[in-house]
C-alpha positions as CSV (number, residue, x, y, z in Angstrom):
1,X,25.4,16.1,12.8
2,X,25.4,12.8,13.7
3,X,25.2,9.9,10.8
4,X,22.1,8.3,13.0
5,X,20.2,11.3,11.8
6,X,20.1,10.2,7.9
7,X,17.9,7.3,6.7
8,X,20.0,6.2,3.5
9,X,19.6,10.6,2.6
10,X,16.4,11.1,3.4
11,X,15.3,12.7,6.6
12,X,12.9,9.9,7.4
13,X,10.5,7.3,5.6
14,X,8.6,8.8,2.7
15,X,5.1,7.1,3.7
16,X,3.7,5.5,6.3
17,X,3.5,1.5,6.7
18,X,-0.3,0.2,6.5
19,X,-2.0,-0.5,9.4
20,X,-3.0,-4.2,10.5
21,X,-6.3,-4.7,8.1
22,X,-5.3,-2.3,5.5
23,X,-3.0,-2.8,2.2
24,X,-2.0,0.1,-0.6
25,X,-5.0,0.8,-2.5
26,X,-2.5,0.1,-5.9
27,X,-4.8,-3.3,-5.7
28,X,-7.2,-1.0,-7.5
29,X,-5.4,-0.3,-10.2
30,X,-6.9,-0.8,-13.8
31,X,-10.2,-1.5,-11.7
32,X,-12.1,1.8,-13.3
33,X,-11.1,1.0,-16.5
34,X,-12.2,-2.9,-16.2
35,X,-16.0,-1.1,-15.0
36,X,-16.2,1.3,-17.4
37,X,-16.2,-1.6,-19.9
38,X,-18.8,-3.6,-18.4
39,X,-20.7,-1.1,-17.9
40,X,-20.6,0.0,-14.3
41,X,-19.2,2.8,-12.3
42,X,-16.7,2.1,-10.3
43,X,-17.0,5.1,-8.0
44,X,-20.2,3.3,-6.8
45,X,-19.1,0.3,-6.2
46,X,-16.6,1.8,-4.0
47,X,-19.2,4.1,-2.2
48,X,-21.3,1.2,-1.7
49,X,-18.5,-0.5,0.3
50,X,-17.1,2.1,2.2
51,X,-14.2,3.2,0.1
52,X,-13.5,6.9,-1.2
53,X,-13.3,7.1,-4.8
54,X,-10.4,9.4,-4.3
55,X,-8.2,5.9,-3.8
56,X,-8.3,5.2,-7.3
57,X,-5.9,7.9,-8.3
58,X,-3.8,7.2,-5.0
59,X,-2.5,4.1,-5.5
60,X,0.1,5.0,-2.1
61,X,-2.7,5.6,0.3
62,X,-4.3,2.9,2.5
63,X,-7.8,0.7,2.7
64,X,-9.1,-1.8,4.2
65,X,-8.2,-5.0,3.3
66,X,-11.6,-6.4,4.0
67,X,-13.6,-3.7,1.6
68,X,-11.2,-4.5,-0.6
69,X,-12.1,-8.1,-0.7
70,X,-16.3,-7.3,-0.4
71,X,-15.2,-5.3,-3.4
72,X,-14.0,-8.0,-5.4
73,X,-16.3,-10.6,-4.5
74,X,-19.4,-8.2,-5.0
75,X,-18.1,-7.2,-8.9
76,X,-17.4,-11.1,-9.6
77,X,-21.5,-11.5,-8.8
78,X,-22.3,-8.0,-10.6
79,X,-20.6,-8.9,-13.5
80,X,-21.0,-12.6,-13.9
81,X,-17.4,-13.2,-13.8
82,X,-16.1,-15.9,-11.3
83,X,-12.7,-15.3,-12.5
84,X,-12.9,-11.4,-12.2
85,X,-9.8,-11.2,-10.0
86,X,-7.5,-12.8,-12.8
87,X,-9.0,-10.4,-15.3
88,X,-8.3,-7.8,-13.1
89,X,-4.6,-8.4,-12.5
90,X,-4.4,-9.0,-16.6
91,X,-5.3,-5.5,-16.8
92,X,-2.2,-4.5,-13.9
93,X,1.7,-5.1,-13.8
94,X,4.0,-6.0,-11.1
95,X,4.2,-2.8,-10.2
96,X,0.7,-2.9,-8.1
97,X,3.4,-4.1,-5.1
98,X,5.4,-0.7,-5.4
99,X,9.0,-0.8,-4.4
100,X,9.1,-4.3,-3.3
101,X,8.9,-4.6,-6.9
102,X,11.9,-2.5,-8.2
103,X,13.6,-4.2,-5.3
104,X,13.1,-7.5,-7.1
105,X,14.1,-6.0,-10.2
106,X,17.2,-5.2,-8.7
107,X,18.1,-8.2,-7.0
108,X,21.3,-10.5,-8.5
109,X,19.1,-13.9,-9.0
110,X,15.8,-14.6,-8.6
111,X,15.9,-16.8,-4.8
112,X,17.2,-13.1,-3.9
113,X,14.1,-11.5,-5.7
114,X,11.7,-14.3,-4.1
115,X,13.4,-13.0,-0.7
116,X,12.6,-9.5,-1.1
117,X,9.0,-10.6,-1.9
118,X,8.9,-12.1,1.5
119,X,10.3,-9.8,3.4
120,X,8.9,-6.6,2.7
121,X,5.7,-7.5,0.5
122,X,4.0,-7.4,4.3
123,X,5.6,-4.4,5.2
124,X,5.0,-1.8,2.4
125,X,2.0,-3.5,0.7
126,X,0.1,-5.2,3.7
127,X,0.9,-6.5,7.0
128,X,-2.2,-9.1,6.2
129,X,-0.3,-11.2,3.7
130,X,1.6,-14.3,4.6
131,X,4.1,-15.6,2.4
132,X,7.1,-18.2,2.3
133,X,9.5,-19.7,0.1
134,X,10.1,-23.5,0.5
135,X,12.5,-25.4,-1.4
136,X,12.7,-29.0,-1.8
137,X,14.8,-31.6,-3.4
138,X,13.6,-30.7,-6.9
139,X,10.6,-27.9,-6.6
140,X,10.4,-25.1,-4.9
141,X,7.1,-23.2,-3.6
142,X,6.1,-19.4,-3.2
143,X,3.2,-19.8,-0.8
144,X,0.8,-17.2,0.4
145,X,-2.4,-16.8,2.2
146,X,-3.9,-14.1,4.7
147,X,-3.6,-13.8,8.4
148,X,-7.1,-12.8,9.3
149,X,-10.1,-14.3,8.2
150,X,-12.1,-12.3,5.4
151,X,-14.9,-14.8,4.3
152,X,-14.7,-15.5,0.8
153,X,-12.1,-14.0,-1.0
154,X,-11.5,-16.2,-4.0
155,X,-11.2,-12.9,-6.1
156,X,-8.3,-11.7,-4.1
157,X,-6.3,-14.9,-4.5
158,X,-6.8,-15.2,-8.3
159,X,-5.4,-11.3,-8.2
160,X,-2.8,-12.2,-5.9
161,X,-1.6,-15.6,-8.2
162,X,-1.7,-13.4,-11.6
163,X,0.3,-10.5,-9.9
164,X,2.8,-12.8,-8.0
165,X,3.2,-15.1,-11.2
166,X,3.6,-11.7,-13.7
167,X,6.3,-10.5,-11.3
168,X,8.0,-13.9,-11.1
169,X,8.2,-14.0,-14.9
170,X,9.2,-10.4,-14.8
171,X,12.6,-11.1,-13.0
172,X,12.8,-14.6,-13.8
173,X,12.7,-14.4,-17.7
174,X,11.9,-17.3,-20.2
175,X,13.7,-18.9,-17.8
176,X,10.9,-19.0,-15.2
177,X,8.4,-21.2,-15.8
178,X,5.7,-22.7,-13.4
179,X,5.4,-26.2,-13.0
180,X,1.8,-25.9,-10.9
181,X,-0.3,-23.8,-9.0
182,X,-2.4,-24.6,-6.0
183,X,-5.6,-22.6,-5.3
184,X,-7.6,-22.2,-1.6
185,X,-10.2,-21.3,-3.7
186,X,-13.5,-23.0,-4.3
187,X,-13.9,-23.1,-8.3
188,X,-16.2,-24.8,-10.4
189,X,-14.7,-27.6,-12.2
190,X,-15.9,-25.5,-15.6
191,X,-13.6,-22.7,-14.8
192,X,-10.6,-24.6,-14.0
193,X,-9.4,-25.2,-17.3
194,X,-9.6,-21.4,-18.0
195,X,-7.8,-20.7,-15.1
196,X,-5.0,-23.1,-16.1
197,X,-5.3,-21.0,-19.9
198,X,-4.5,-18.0,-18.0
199,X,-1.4,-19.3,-15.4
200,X,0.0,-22.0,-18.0
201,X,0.0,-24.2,-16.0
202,X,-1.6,-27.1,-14.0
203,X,-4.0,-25.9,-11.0
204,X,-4.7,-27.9,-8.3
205,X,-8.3,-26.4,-6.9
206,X,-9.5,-26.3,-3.0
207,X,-5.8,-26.5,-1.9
208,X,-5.7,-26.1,1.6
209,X,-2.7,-23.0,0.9
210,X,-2.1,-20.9,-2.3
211,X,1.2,-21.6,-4.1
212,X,3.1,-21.0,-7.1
213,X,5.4,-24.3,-7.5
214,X,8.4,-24.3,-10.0
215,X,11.9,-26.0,-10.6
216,X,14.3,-25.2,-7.3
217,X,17.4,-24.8,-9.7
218,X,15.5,-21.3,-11.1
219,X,16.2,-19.8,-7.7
220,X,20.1,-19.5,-8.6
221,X,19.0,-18.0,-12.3
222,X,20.6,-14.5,-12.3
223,X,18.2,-11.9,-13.3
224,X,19.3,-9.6,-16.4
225,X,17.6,-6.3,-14.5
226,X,20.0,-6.7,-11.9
227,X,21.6,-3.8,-10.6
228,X,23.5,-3.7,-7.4
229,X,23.8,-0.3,-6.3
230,X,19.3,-0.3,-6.6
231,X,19.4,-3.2,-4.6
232,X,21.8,-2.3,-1.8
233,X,20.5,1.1,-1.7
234,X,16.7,0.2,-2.0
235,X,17.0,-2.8,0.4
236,X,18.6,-0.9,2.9
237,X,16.1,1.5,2.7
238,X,13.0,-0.8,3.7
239,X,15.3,-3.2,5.9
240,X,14.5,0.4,7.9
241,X,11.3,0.6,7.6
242,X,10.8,-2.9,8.5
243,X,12.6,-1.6,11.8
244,X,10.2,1.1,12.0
245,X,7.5,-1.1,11.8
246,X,8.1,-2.6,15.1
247,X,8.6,1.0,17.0
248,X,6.0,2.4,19.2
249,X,3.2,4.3,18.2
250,X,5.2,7.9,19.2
251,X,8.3,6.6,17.2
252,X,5.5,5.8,13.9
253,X,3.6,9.0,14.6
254,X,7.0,11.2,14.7
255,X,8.4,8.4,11.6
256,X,5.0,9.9,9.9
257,X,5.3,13.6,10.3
258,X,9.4,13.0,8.8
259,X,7.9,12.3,5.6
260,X,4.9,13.9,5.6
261,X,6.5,18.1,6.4
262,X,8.5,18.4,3.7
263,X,5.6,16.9,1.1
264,X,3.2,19.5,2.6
265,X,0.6,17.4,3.7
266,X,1.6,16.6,7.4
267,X,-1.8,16.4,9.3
268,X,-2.9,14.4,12.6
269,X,-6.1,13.5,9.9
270,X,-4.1,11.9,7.9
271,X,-1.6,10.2,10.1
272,X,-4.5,8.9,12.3
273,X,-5.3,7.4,8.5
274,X,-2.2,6.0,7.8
275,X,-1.9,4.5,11.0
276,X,-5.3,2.7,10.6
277,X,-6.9,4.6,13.6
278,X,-9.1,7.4,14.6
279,X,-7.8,10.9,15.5
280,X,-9.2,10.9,18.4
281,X,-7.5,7.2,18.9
282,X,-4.1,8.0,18.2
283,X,-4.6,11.5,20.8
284,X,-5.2,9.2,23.4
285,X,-2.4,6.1,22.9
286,X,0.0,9.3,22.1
287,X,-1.5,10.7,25.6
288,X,-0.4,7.5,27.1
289,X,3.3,8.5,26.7
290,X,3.0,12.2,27.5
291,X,3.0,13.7,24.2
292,X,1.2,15.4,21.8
293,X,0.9,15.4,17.9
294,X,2.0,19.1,18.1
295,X,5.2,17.8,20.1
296,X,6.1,15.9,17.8
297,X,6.2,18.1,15.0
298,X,7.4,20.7,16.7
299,X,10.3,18.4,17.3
300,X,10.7,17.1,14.1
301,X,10.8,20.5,12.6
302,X,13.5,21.6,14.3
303,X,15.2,18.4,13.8
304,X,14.5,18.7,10.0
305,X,15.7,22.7,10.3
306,X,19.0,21.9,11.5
307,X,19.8,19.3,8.9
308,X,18.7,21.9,6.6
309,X,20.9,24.3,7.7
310,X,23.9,22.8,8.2
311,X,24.0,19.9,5.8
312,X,22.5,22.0,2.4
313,X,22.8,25.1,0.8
314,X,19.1,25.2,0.7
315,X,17.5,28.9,0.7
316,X,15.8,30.2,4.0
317,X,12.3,30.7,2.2
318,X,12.6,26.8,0.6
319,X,13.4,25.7,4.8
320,X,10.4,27.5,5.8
321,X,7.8,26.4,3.1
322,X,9.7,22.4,3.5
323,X,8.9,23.0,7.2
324,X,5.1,23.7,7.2
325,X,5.5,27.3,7.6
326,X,3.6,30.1,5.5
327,X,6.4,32.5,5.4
328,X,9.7,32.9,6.4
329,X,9.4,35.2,9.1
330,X,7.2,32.2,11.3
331,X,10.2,30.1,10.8
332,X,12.9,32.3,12.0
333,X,10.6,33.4,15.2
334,X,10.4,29.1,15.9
335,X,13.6,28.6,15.2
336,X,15.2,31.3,17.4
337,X,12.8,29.5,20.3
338,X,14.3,26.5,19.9
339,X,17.9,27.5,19.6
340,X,18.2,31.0,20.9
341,X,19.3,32.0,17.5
342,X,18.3,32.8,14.4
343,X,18.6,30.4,10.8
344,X,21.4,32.6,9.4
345,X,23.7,32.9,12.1
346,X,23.3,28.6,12.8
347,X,24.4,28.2,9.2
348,X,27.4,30.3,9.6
349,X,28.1,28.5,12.8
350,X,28.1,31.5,14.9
């Protein structure tokens, strides 16, 4: 089998990308807790905008970025709390940004870290966030604002500046510490000094961009999670699905039903999902290249089958059930269409 056929041992991505408009709905986490003590319940809220309360106990599946900000803004009027997106994130860790996160973990110092943050924070978390490292003679900046224009969404930036500054001070140590933050966000004057509590730091408000500034010479501090076999292995891993990310919409569909067969939950519902379209949508731009979403897993199952076969020891009944099929039997009929043969006598080699 040729090597092109792996991605880093896996037979394909494990999750789909989100969509342009969408993020991970891990930005959620903590939120039912932080209702539930004010009162509220957060399955309503989420109703009320559009959202499936299911999300909150998926942190991998996909919103809209905009409900997301309504959301936020909406619970920061309910509850009387125009910082409610920095007492969100005090309620979450880091690890609201996934991977990206034990990518940064990994990395050998924290420019590295910042890098990865960049990089892939748009690809696996949401393709609407924009951010850049600059580095002057004596600061350096980790900027960051969103491509589209979604109102108001003070509440998502204050989330956004606690996560990004708790992740910076995750890999960075004591040795990180922030010399000023800049807010595109219209606080009152009252709350500033809270907000500055909160960061420790200074906060310039009604910045025109959001940044975290800090010394430049922390970029070259090693970080003591470092580990170099994570980091190669992981970073290879999303440098591909950064590639992926730019492929067609058959090469995303077929990346999609790669990860999805062998989790048992391969469906053109929830690919048309993950790809931020409707089913009937995603028929009709798949149409456009003369294929279906039954071609494409019929191809990727006996793609997936003979990598199965020849490259594990993995029972017939384990191929079958990895492969979408309800027993054994199916499989073998399928497989001796596609090959003229049966399972068995491929994995001798006969």
């Amino acid at each position: 089998m040729d090597e092109s056929e792996y991605f880093f041992g896996l037979e394909g991505p494990l999750d789909a990308i989100p969509a342009s408009g969408q993020m991970r709905a891990a930005n959620l986490t903590g939120f039912s807790d932080y209702a539930r003590i004010r009162g509220s319940d957060a399955h309503r809220i989420l109703e009320r905008h559009g959202l499936e309360p299911r999300t909150l106990v998926d942190p991998d599946s996909h919103i809209g970025c905009q409900q997301v900000v309504d959301v936020f803004e909406y619970c920061s009027t309910l509850f009387d709390d125009p910082l409610f997106g920095l007492r969100l994130a005090h309620l979450q860790d880091p690890d609201v940004f996934g991977c990206v996160t034990a990518l940064c973990r990994a990395a050998p110092d924290l420019r590295s870290a910042v890098g990865c943050l960049v990089d892939y924070i748009p690809i696996v978390h949401s393709p609407e966030a924009d951010l850049e490292l600059v580095e002057g003679l004596h600061t350096a900046e980790l900027r960051w604002n969103v491509k589209t224009d979604m109102g108001v969404n003070d509440q998502a930036n204050y989330q956004a500046l606690m996560l990004m500054l708790k992740l910076l001070r995750t890999v960075g140590g004591n040795h990180f510490k922030p010399a000023y933050v800049h807010l595109a966000v219209d606080a009152r004057p009252r709350d500033v000094p809270e907000i500055e509590s909160l960061v420790a730091c200074h906060v310039l408000n009604r910045a025109e961009r959001n940044a975290i500034g800090f010394p430049v010479q922390a970029l070259d501090q090693p970080i003591a999670s470092a580990n170099r076999l994570i980091f190669r292995l992981l970073g290879g891993y999303l440098a591909r699905v950064k590639l992926v990310n730019r492929a067609n919409i058959v090469e995303r569909t077929a990346s999609y039903v790669r990860g999805a067969l062998p989790a048992g939950n391969c469906s053109i519902e929830r690919c048309a999902e993950k790809l931020g379209l409707s089913v009937r949508t995603l028929q009709a731009r798949l149409a456009v290249h003369e294929v279906s979403f039954s071609d494409l897993v019929e191809a990727q199952r006996e793609n997936l089958a003979r990598i199965y076969l020849k490259q594990t020891r993995m029972p017939l009944d384990e191929v079958a059930e990895r492969l979408g099929y309800g027993e054994q039997t199916s499989f073998g009929r399928a497989f001796k269409r596609w090959t003229g043969t049966t399972p068995r006598k491929f994995r001798a080699g006969a």
